[in-house]
C-alpha positions as a Markdown table, in Angstrom:
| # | Residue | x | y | z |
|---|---|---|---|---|
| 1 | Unk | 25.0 | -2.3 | 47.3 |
| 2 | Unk | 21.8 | -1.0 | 45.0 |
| 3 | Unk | 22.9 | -0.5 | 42.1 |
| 4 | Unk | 20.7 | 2.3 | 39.6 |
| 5 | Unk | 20.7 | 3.0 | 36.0 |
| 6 | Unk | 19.9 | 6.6 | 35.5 |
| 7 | Unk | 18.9 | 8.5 | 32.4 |
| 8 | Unk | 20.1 | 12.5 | 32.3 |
| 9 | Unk | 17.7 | 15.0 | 31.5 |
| 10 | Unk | 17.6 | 18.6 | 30.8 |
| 11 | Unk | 14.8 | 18.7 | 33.9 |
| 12 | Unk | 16.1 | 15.8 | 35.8 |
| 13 | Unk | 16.8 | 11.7 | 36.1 |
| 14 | Unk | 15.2 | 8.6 | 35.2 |
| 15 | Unk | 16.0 | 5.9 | 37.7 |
| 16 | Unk | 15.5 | 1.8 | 37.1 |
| 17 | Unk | 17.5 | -0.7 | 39.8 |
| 18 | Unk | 17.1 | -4.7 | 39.3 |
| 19 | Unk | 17.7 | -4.8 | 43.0 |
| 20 | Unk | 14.6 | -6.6 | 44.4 |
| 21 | Unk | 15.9 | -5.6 | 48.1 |
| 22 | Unk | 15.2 | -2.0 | 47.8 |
| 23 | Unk | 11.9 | -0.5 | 46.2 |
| 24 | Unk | 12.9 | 3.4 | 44.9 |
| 25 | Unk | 9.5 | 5.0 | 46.2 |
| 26 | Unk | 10.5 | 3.8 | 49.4 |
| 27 | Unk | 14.0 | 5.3 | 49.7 |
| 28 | Unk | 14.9 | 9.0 | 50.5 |
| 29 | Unk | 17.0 | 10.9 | 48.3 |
| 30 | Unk | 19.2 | 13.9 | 49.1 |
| 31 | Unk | 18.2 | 14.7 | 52.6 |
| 32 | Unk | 14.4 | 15.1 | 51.8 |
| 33 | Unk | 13.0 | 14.3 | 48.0 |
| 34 | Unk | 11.5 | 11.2 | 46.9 |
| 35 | Unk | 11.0 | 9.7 | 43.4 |
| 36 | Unk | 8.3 | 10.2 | 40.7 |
| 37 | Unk | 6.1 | 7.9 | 38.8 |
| 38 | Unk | 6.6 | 7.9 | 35.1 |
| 39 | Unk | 4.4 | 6.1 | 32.4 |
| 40 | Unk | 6.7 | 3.4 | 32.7 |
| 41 | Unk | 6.3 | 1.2 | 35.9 |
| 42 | Unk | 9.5 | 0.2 | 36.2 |
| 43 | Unk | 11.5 | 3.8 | 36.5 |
| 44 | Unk | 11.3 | 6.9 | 38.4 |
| 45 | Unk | 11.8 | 10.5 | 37.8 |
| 46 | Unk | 14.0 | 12.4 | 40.1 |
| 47 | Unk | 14.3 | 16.4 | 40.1 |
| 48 | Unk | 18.1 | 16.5 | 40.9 |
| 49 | Unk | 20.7 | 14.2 | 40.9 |
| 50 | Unk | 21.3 | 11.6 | 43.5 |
| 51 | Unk | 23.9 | 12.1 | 45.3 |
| 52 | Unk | 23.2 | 10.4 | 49.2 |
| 53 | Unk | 20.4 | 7.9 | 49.4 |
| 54 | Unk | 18.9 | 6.6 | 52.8 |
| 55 | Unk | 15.8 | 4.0 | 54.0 |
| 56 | Unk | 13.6 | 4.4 | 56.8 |
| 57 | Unk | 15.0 | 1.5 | 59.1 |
| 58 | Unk | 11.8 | 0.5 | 60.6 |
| 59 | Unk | 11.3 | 0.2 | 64.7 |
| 60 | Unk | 13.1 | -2.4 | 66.3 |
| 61 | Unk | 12.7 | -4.6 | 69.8 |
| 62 | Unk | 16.2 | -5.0 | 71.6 |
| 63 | Unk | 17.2 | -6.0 | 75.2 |
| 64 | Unk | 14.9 | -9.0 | 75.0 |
| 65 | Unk | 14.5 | -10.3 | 78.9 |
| 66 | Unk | 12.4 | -11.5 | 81.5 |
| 67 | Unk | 11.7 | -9.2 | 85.0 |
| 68 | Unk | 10.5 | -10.5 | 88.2 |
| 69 | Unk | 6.7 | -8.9 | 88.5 |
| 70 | Unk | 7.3 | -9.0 | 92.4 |
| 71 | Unk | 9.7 | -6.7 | 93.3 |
| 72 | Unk | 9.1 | -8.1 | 97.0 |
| 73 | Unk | 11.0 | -11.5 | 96.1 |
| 74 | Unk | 14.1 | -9.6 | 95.0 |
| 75 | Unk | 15.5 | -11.2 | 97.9 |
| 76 | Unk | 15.1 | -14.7 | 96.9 |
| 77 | Unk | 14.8 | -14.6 | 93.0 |
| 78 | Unk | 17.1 | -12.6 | 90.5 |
| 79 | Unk | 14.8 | -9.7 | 89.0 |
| 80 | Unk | 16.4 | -10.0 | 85.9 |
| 81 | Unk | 16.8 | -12.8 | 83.1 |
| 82 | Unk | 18.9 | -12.4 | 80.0 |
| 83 | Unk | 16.7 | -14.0 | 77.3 |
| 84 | Unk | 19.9 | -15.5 | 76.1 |
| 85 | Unk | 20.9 | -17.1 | 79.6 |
| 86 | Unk | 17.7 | -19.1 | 79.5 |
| 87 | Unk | 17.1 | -20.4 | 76.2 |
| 88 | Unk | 18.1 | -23.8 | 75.5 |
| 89 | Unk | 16.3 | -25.4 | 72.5 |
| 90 | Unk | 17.2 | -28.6 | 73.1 |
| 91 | Unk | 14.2 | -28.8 | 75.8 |
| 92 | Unk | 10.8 | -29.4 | 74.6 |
| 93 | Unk | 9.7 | -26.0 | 76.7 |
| 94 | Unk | 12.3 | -24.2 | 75.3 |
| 95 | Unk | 14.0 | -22.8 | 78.1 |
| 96 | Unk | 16.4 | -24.0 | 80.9 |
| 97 | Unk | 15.0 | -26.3 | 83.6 |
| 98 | Unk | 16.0 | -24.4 | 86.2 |
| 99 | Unk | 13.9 | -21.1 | 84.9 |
| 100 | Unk | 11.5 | -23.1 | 83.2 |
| 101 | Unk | 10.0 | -23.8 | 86.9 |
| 102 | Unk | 9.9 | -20.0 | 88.5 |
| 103 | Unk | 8.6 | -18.6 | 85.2 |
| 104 | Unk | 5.3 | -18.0 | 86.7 |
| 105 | Unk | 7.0 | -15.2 | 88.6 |
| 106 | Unk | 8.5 | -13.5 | 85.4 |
| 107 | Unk | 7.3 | -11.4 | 82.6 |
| 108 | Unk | 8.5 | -10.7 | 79.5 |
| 109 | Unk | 10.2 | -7.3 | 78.5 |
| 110 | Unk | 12.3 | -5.3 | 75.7 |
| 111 | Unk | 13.2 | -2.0 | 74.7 |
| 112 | Unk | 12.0 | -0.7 | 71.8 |
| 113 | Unk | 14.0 | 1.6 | 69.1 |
| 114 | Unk | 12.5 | 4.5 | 67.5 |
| 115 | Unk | 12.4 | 4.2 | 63.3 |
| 116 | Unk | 15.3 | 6.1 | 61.8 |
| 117 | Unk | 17.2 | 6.5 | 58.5 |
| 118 | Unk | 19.9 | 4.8 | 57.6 |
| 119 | Unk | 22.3 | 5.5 | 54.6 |
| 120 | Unk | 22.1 | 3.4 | 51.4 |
| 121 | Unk | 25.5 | 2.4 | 49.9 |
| 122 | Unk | 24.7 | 2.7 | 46.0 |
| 123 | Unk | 26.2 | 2.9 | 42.8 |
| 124 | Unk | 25.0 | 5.2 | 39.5 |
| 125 | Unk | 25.5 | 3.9 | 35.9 |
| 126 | Unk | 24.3 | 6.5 | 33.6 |
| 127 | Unk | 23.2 | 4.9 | 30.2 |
| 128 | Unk | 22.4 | 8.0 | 28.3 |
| 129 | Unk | 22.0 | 12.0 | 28.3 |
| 130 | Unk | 18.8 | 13.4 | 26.5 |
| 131 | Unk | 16.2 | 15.7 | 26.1 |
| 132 | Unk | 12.8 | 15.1 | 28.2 |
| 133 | Unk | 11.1 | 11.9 | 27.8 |
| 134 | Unk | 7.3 | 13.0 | 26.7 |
| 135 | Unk | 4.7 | 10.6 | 28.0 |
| 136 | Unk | 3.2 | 9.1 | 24.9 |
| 137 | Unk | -0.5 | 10.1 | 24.6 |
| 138 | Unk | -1.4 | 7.3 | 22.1 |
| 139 | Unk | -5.0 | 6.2 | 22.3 |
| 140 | Unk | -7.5 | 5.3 | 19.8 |
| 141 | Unk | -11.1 | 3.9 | 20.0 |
| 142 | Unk | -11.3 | 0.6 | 18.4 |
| 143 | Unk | -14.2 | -2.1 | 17.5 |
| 144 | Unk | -13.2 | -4.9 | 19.7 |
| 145 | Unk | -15.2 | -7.3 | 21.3 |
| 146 | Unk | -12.2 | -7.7 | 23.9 |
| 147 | Unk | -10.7 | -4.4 | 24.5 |
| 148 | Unk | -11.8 | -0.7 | 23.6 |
| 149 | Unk | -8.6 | 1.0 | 22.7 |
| 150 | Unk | -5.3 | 0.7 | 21.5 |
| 151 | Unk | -2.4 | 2.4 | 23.0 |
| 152 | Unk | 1.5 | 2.6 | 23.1 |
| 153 | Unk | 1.3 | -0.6 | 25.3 |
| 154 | Unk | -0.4 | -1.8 | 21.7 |
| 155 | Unk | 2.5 | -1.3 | 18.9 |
| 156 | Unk | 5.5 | -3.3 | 18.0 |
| 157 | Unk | 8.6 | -2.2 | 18.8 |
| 158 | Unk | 12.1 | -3.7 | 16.7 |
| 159 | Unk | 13.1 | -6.7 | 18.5 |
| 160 | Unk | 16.4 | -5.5 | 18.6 |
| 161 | Unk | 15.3 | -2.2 | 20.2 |
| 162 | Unk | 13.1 | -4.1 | 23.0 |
| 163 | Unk | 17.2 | -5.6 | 23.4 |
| 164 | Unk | 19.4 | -2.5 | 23.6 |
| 165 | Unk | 17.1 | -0.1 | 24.4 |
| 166 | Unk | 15.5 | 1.2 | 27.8 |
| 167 | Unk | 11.9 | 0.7 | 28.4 |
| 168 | Unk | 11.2 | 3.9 | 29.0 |
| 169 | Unk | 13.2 | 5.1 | 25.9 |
| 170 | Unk | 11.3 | 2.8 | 23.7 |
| 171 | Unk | 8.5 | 5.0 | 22.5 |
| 172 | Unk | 11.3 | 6.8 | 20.4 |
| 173 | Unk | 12.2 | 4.1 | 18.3 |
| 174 | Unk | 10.5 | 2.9 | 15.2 |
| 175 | Unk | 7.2 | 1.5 | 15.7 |
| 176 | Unk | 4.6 | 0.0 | 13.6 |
| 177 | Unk | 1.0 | -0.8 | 14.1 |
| 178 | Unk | -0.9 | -3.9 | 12.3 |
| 179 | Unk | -2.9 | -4.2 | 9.8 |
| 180 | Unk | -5.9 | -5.7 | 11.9 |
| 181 | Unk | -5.2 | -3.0 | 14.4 |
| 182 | Unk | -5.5 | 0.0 | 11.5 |
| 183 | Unk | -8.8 | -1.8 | 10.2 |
| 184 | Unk | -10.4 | -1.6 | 13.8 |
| 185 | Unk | -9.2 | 2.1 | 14.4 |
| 186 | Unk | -10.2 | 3.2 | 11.6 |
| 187 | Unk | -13.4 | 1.5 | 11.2 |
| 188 | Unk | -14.1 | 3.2 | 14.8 |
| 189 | Unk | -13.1 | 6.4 | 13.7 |
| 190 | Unk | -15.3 | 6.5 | 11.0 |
| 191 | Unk | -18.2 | 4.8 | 12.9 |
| 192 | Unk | -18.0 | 8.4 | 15.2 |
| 193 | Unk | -17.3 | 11.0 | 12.7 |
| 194 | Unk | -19.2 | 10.1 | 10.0 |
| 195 | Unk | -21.9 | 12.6 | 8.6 |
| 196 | Unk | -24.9 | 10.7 | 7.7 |
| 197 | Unk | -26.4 | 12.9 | 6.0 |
| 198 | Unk | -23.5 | 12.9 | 3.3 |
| 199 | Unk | -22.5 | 9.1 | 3.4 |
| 200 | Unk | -23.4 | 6.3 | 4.9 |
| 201 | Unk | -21.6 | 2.5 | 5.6 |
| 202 | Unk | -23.7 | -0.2 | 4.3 |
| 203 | Unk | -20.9 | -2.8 | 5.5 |
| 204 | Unk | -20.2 | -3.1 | 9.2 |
| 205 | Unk | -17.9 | -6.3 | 9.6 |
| 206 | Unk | -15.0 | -7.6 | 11.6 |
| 207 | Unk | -13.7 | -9.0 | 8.5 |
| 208 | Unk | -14.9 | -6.2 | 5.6 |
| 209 | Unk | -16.2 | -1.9 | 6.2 |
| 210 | Unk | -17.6 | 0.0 | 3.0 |
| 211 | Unk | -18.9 | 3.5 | 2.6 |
| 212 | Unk | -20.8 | 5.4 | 0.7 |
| 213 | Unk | -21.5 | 9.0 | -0.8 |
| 214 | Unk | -25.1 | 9.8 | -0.8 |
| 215 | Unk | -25.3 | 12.0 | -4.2 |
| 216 | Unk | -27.4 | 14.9 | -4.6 |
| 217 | Unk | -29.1 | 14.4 | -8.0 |
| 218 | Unk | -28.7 | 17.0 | -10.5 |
| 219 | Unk | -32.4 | 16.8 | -11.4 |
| 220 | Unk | -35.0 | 14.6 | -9.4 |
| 221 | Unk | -36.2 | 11.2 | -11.1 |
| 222 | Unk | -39.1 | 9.2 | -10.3 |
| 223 | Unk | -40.3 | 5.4 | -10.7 |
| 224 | Unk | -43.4 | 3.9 | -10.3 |
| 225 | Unk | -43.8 | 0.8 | -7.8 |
| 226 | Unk | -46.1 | -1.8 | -6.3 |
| 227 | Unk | -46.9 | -0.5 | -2.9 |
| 228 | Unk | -46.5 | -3.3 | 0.0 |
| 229 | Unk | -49.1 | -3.4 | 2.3 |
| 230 | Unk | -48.9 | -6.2 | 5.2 |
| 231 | Unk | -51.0 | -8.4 | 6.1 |
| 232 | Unk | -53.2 | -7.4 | 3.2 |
| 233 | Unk | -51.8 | -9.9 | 0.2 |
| 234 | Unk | -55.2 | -11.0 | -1.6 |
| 235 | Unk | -55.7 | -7.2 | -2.5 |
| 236 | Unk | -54.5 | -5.8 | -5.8 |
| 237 | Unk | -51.3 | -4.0 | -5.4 |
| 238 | Unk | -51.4 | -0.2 | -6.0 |
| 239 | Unk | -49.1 | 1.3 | -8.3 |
| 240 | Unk | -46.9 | 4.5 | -6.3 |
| 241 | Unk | -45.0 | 6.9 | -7.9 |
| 242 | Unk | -41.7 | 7.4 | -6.0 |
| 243 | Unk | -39.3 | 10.7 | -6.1 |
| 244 | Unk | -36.0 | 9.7 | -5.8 |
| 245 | Unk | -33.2 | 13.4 | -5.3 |
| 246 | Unk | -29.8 | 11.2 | -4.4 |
| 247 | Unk | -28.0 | 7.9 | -5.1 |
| 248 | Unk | -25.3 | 6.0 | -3.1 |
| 249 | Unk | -21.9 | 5.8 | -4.9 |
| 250 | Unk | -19.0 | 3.5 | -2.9 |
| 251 | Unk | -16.3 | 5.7 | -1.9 |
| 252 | Unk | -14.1 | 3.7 | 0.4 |
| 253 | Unk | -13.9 | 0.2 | 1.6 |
| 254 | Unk | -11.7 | -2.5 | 3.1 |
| 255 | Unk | -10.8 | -5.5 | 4.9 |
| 256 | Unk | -7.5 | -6.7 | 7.1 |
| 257 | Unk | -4.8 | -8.9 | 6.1 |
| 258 | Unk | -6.0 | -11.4 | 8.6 |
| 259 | Unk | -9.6 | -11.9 | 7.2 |
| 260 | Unk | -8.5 | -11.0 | 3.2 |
| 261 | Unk | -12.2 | -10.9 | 2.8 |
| 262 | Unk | -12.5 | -11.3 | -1.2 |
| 263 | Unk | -13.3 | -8.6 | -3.0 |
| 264 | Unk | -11.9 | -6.1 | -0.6 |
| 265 | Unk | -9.2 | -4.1 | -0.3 |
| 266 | Unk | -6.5 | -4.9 | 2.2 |
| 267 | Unk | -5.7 | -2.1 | 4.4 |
| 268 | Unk | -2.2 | -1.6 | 5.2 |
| 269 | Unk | -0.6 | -1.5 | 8.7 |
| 270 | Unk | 1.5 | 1.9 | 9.7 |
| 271 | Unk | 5.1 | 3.0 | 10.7 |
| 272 | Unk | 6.2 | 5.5 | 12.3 |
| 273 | Unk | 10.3 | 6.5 | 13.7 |
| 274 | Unk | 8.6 | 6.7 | 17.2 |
| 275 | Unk | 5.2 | 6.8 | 18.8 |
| 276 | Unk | 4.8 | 10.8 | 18.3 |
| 277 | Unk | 5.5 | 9.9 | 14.6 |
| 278 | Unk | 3.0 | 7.3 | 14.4 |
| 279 | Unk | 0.5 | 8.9 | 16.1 |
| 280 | Unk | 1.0 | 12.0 | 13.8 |
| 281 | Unk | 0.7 | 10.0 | 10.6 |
| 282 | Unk | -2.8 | 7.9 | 11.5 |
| 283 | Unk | -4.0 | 11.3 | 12.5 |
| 284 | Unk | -3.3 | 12.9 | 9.4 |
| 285 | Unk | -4.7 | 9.6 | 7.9 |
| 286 | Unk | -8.1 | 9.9 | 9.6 |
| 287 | Unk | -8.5 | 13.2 | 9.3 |
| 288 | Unk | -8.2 | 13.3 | 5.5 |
| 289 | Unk | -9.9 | 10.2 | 5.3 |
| 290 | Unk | -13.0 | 11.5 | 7.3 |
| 291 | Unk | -12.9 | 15.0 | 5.8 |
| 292 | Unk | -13.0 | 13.5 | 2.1 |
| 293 | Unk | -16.5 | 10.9 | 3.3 |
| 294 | Unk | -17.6 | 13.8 | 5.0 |
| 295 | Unk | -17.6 | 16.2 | 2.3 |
| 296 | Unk | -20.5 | 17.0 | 0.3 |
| 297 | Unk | -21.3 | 15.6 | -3.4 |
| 298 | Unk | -23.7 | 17.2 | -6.0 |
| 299 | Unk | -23.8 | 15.5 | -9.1 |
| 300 | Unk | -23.0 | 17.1 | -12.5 |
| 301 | Unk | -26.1 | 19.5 | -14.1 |
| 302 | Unk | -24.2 | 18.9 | -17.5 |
| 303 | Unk | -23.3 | 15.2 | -18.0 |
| 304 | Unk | -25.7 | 14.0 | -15.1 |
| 305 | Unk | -22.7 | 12.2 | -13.1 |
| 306 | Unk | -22.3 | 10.2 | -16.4 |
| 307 | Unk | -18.9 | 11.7 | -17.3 |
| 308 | Unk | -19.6 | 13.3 | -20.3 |
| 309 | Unk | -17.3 | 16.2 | -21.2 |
| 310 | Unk | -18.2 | 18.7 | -23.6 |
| 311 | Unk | -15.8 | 20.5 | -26.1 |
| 312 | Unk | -14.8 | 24.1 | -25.0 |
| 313 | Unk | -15.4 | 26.3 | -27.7 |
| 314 | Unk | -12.3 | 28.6 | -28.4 |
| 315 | Unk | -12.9 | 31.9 | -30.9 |
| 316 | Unk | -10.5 | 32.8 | -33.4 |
| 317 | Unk | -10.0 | 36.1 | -34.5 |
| 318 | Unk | -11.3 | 35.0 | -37.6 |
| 319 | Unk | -13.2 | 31.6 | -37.2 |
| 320 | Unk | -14.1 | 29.2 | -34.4 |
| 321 | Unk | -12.7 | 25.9 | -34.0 |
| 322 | Unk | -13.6 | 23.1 | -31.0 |
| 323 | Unk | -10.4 | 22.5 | -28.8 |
């Protein structure tokens, strides 16, 4: 008997079966419909519920015998041998003695049966009634020498949820990603979206990543330099005056928990109550994350990014005091 688990639907089932004797693409349900592919390889999506199951029983060779090709010696030989009259295995040839010798005049011959469907005894055991199972859609671009991605296939599940749960109901449990695997996403993510003309990453590692702002300066400075000139170092340097309008102020960095590369910051891993929820929260994540390198700096006309706050001067009716 094939027995299936099925998940109900509002828009249909999910089908699974252990049975190794029946494949569920293969099989016909209700007369005419056959099964859907979902994200997860080992179950199917049907439209309505089954309720009569059938295989294709493939063609098959009956009547097995052995005619006379003559029909002119039908008076001296039978024109017909059972193949079961004339087997005997305990003869090196395989056959009877007494055929063995006039099988020169015989040919072999069967009948052959057309394919046809034959019913499926089954049984249903429904494990569950939900909503539609969404196909998880999380991907992200990572810097990996082995692999260029991370997806659902990627996270870790509870491993008393990979227990009790279904497969294909996993991706709504909680899930977590690692810290090593948020390092390479997000170092990626930054990699593609960064504006150059507003920051910049002077650290590119597999073990530490740091960024930063390129600030506008409030008034443009100069200093005055020996100017290199290759292949040339007998001759008396020249002094160059150089105008300088921005300088680079760190903004972000990090390293993962794996590498703990010293003097960086550890970036956490991330949970989520299922894959949607992850993938929601490192979005938000990136997006703020890029959005804040990616915005614009000028420094301070009044303190000249030194941090220098000046009193605000409040007027009295009748004197003015500093506040």
């Amino acid at each position: 008997m094939l027995e299936i688990q099925t998940i109900k639907s509002n828009i249909g089932y999910y089908l699974f079966t252990r049975n190794g004797m029946f494949s569920l693409p293969n099989l016909i349900f209700n007369g005419s419909e056959k099964v859907e592919p979902t994200f997860d390889r080992n179950w199917f999506f049907l439209k309505s519920a089954p309720l009569k199951i059938q295989k294709v029983e493939s063609s098959k060779k009956e009547n097995w015998r052995y005619e006379l090709k003559d029909k002119t010696l039908a008076d001296r030989f039978k024109t017909e041998y059972k193949i079961e009259d004339i087997i005997n295995y305990d003869n090196d040839c395989g056959f009877k003695l007494e055929f063995f010798e006039i099988k020169g005049l015989y040919e072999e011959k069967f009948d052959t049966l057309p394919e046809r469907l034959v019913d499926v005894e089954f049984k249903l055991i429904q494990l569950a009634e939900i909503e539609e199972i969404k196909n998880p859609t999380f991907s992200y671009k990572v810097v990996d020498r082995y692999k260029q991605e991370i997806t659902e296939k990627d996270v870790t599940y509870n491993s008393i949820s990979k227990i009790i749960t279904p497969s294909i109901l996993l991706p709504q449990t909680p899930v977590s990603i690692t810290s090593e695997q948020m390092y390479k996403l997000v170092r990626a993510y930054i990699k593609e979206n960064i504006n150059t003309k507003v920051s910049v990453i002077t650290s590119d590692y597999d073990f530490c990543f740091t960024v930063k702002k390129r600030v506008t300066l409030a008034e443009t400075c100069s200093y005055v330099r020996d100017e290199v000139i290759w292949g040339k170092s007998r001759r008396k340097p020249k002094k160059i005056e150089v105008f300088v309008d921005s300088r680079d102020v760190q903004i972000f960095e990090m390293t993962n928990a794996k590498d703990n590369y010293k003097g960086y910051t550890v970036i956490g891993g991330m949970k989520g109550s299922s894959v949607e929820d992850l993938q929601s929260k490192i979005d938000g994540y990136l997006k703020n994350l890029v959005d804040f390198i990616n915005e614009p700096v000028v420094e301070c006309a009044n303190c000249l990014g030194k941090g220098v706050t000046f009193p605000q001067i409040v007027k009295n009716d009748n004197s003015t005091s500093l506040k």
